[in-house]
C-alpha positions as CSV (number, residue, x, y, z in Angstrom):
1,X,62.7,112.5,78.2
2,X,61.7,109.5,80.4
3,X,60.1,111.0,84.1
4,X,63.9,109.1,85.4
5,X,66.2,110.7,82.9
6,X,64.6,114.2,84.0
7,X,64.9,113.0,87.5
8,X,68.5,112.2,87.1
9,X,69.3,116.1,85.3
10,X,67.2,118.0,88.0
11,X,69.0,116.1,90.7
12,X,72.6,116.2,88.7
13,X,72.0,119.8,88.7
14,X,71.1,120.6,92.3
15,X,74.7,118.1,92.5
16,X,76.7,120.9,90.8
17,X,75.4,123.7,92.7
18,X,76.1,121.9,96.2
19,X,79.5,121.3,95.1
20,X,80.1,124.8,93.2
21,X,79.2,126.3,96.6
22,X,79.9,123.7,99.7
23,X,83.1,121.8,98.3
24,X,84.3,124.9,96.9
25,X,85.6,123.1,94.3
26,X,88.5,124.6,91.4
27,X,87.1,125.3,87.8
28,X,88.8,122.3,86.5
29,X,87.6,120.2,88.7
30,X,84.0,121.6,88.6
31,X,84.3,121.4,84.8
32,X,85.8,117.7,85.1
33,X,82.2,117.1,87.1
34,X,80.4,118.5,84.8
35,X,81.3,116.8,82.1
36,X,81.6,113.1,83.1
37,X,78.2,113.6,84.6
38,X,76.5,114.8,81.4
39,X,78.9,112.0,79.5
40,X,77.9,109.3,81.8
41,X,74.1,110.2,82.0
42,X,73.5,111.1,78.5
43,X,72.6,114.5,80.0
44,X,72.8,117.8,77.5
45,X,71.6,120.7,79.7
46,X,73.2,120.8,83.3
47,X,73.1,124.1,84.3
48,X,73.5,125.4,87.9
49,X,69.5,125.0,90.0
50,X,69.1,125.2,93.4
51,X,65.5,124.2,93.9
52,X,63.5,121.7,96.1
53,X,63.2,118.5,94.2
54,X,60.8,115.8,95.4
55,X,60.8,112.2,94.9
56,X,58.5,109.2,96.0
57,X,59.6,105.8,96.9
58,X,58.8,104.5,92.9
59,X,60.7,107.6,91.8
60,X,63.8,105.9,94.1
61,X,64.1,102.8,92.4
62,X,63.8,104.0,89.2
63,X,66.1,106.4,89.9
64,X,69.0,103.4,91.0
65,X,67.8,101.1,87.9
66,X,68.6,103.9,85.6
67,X,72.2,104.9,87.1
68,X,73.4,101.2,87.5
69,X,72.6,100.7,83.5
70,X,74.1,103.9,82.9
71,X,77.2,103.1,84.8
72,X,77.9,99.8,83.5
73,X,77.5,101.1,79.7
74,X,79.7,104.2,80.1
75,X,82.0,101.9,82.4
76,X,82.6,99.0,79.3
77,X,82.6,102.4,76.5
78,X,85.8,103.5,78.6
79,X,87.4,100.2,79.3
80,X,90.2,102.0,76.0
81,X,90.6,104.7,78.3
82,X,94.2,104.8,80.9
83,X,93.5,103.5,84.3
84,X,94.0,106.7,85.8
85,X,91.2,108.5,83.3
86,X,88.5,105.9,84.1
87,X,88.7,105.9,87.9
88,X,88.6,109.5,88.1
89,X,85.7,109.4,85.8
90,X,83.9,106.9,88.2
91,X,85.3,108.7,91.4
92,X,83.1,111.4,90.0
93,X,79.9,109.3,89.6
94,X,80.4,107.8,92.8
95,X,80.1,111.1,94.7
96,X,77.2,111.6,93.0
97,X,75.9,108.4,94.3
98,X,77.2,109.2,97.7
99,X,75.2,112.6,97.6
100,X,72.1,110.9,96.4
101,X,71.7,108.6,99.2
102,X,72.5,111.4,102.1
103,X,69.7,113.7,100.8
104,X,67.8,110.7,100.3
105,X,66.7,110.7,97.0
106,X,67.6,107.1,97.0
107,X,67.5,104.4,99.1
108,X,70.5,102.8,98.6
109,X,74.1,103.5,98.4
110,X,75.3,101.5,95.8
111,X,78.5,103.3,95.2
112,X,80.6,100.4,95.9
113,X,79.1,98.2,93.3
114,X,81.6,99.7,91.1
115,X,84.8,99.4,91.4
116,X,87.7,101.4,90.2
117,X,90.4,99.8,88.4
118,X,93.4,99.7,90.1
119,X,95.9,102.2,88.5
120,X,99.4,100.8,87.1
121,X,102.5,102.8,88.3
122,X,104.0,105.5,86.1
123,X,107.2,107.0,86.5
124,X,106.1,110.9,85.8
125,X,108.5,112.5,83.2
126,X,111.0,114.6,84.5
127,X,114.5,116.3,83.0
128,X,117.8,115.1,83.7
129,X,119.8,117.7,85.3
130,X,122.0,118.2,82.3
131,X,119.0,119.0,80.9
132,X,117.9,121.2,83.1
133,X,121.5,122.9,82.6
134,X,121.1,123.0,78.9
135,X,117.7,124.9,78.8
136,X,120.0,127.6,81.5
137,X,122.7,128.2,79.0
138,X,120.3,128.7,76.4
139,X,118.9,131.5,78.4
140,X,122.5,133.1,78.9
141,X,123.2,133.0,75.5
142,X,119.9,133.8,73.9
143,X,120.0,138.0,72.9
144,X,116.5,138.5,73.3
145,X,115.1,138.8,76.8
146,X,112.2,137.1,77.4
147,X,111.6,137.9,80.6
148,X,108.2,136.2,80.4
149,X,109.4,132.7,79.1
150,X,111.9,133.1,81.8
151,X,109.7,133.8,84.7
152,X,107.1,131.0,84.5
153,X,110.0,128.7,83.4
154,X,111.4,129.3,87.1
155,X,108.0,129.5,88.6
156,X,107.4,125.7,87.8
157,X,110.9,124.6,88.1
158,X,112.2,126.6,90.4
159,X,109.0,126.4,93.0
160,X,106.9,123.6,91.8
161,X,104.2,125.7,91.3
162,X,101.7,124.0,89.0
163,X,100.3,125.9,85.6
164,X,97.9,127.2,86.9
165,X,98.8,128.5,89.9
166,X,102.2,130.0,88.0
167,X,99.3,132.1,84.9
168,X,97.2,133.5,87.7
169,X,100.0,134.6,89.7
170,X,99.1,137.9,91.3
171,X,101.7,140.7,92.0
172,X,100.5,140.9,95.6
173,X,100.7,137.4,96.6
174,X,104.7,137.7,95.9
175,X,106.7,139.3,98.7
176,X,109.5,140.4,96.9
177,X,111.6,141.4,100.0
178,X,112.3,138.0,100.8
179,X,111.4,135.9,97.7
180,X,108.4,134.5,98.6
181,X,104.9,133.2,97.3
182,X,101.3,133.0,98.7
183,X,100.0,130.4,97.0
184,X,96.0,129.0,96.4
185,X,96.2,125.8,95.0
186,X,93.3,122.8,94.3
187,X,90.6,123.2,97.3
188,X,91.6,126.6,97.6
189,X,94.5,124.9,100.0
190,X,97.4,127.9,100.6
191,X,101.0,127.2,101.2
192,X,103.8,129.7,100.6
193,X,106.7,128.9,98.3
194,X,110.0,129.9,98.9
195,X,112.2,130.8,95.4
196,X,115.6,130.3,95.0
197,X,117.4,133.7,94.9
198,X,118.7,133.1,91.3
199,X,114.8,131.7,90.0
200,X,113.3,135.3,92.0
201,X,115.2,137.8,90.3
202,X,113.6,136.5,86.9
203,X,110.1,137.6,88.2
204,X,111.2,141.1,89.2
205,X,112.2,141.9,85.7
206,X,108.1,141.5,85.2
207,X,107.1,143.7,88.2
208,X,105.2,146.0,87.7
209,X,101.8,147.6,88.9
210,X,99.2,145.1,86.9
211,X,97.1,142.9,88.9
212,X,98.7,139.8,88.5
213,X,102.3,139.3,87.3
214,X,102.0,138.6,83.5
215,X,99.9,141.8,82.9
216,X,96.3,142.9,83.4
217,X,94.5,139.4,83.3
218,X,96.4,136.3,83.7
219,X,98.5,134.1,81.7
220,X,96.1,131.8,79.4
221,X,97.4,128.2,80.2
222,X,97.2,127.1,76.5
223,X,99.8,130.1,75.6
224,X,102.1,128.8,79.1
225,X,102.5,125.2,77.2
226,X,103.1,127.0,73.9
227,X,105.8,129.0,75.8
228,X,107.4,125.7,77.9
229,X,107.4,123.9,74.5
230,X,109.3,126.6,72.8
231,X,112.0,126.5,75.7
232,X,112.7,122.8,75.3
233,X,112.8,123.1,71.4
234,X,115.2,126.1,71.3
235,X,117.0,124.4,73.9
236,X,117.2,121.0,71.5
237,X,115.7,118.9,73.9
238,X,114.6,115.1,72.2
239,X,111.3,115.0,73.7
240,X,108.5,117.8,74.3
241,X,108.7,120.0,77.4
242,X,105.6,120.7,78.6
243,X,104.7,122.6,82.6
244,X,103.9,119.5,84.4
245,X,107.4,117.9,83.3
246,X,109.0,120.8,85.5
247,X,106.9,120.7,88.3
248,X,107.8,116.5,88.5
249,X,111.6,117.5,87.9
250,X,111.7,120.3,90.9
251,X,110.0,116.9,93.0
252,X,112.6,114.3,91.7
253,X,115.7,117.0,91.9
254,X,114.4,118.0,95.2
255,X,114.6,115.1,96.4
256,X,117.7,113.6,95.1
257,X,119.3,116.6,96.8
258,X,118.3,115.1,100.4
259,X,114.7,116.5,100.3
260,X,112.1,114.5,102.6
261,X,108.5,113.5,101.1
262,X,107.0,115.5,104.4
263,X,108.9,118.9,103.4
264,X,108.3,117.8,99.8
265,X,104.4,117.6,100.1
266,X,104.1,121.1,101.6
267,X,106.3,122.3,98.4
268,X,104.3,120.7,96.2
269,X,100.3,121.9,97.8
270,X,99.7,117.9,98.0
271,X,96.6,116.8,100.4
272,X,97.7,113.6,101.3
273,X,101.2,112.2,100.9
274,X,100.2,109.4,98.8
275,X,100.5,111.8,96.1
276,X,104.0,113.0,96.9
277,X,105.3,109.1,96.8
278,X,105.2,108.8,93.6
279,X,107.7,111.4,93.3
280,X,110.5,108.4,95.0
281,X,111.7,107.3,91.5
282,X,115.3,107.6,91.7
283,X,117.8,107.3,88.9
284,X,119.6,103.8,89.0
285,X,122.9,106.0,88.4
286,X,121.8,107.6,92.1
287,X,120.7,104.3,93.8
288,X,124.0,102.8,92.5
289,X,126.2,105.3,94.3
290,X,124.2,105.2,96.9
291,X,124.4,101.7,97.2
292,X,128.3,101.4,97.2
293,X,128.3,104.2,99.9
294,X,126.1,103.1,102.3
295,X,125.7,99.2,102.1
296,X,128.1,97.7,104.9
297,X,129.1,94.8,102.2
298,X,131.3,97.7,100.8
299,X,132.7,98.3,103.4
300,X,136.6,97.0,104.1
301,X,136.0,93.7,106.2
């Protein structure tokens, strides 16, 4: 390995453990690191050191020549990639970059050299309320209970909880007096989620005295999409269901029903509300009506 390649793992290394125990960063997103570092730098061992690494003024520039060359290859290999993929790929590298120049181990902060590309709109997908309402009657007239399919179907529509959140669930984060949840989502960030009175009495038919509230470890997230996919096929839905798809239709129903994007960003464990704006895709149906009701050009003149 070349004496900058082993510079670059050492210091990606030392990287990871600042962030694994200063940012406090979620597993996915410490995985997501992980990876586009090693993907990026051509890196194959990247575990956890948290030693005293030293580097010399030669050691700096060959340290900046070897990550600008890096960048721009990895940058052109994911120019197939979505928008969205390759700027949080570079966001990633970026803060690396960032890091590297505040501890010094370079001289320059050449971060901005590289610029994201700029990410095309996307309306998230979402169910129609007749859907919605199709998916509840199949739950009335289904014999078997499934109490489980039930329960994290109305965690993630009826709270907006995302999948993850929803499978580690813990029976003692649930208040289950007054229908309420204490939730810990992305930067360890807690809000608490109010259910609707018919979505909570789903979750006390799982009650019981496990640790968290779909048994003794939680939910695996692979089996929750197995279990939301089920759901929209037994209910004969045309496309795949899948979690996120809920979560976006408890923001977009939410907020057809008069919800603002303030109350809707608490709900939702968003940082910043530029994440919750996407959410203020109307139906044309909606904007029509509310077009002819509140336009004065329809009123009587």
């Amino acid at each position: 390995m070349e004496p900058a390649q082993k510079k670059l793992q050492d210091l990606s290394c030392l990287f990871l453990h600042f962030i694994t125990y200063t940012k406090k960063l979620s597993a996915h997103s410490l995985k997501a690191y992980t990876t586009d570092l090693k993907e990026f730098f051509n890196l194959k061992d990247l575990s956890f050191k948290n030693k005293k690494i030293t580097v010399t003024a030669q050691d700096k520039k060959a340290l900046e020549k070897e990550i600008k060359l890096l960048i721009a290859k990895h940058t052109n290999k994911h120019l197939k990639l979505a928008n969205s993929s390759r700027s949080r790929k570079l966001a990633v590298v970026r803060s690396f970059i960032k890091w590297l120049a505040e501890q010094d181990y370079i001289e320059e902060d050449f971060r901005f050299l590289f610029k994201p590309p700029k990410n095309s709109y996307r309306v998230p997908s979402f169910l129609s309320v007749d859907e919605v309402f199709s998916i509840l009657e199949m739950f009335k007239k289904e014999k078997i209970k499934r109490a489980r399919d039930k329960a994290l179907f109305f965690l993630l529509y009826g709270g907006g909880l995302r999948v993850s959140e929803a499978c580690q669930l813990k029976n003692q984060e649930i208040n289950w007096l007054n229908g309420t949840l204490q939730i810990t989502g992305k930067g360890n960030r807690q809000r608490l989620v109010s259910l609707p009175e018919k979505a909570f009495k789903y979750l006390k038919n799982l009650k019981s005295n496990e640790i968290y509230l779909f048994g003794k470890t939680p939910l695996s997230e692979r089996k929750a999409y197995d279990i939301i996919r089920s759901i929209g096929q037994r209910a004969g839905l045309l496309k795949p269901l899948h979690p996120h798809a809920l979560r976006h239709s408890f923001a977009t129903h939410m907020l057809l029903g008069g919800s603002n994007l303030r109350t809707l960003q608490k709900l939702l464990g968003h940082k910043s509300l530029t994440a919750t704006q996407k959410y203020t895709h109307l139906d044309l149906a909606h904007l029509s009506k509310t077009l002819e009701n509140c336009h004065p050009l329809n009123e009587n003149y």
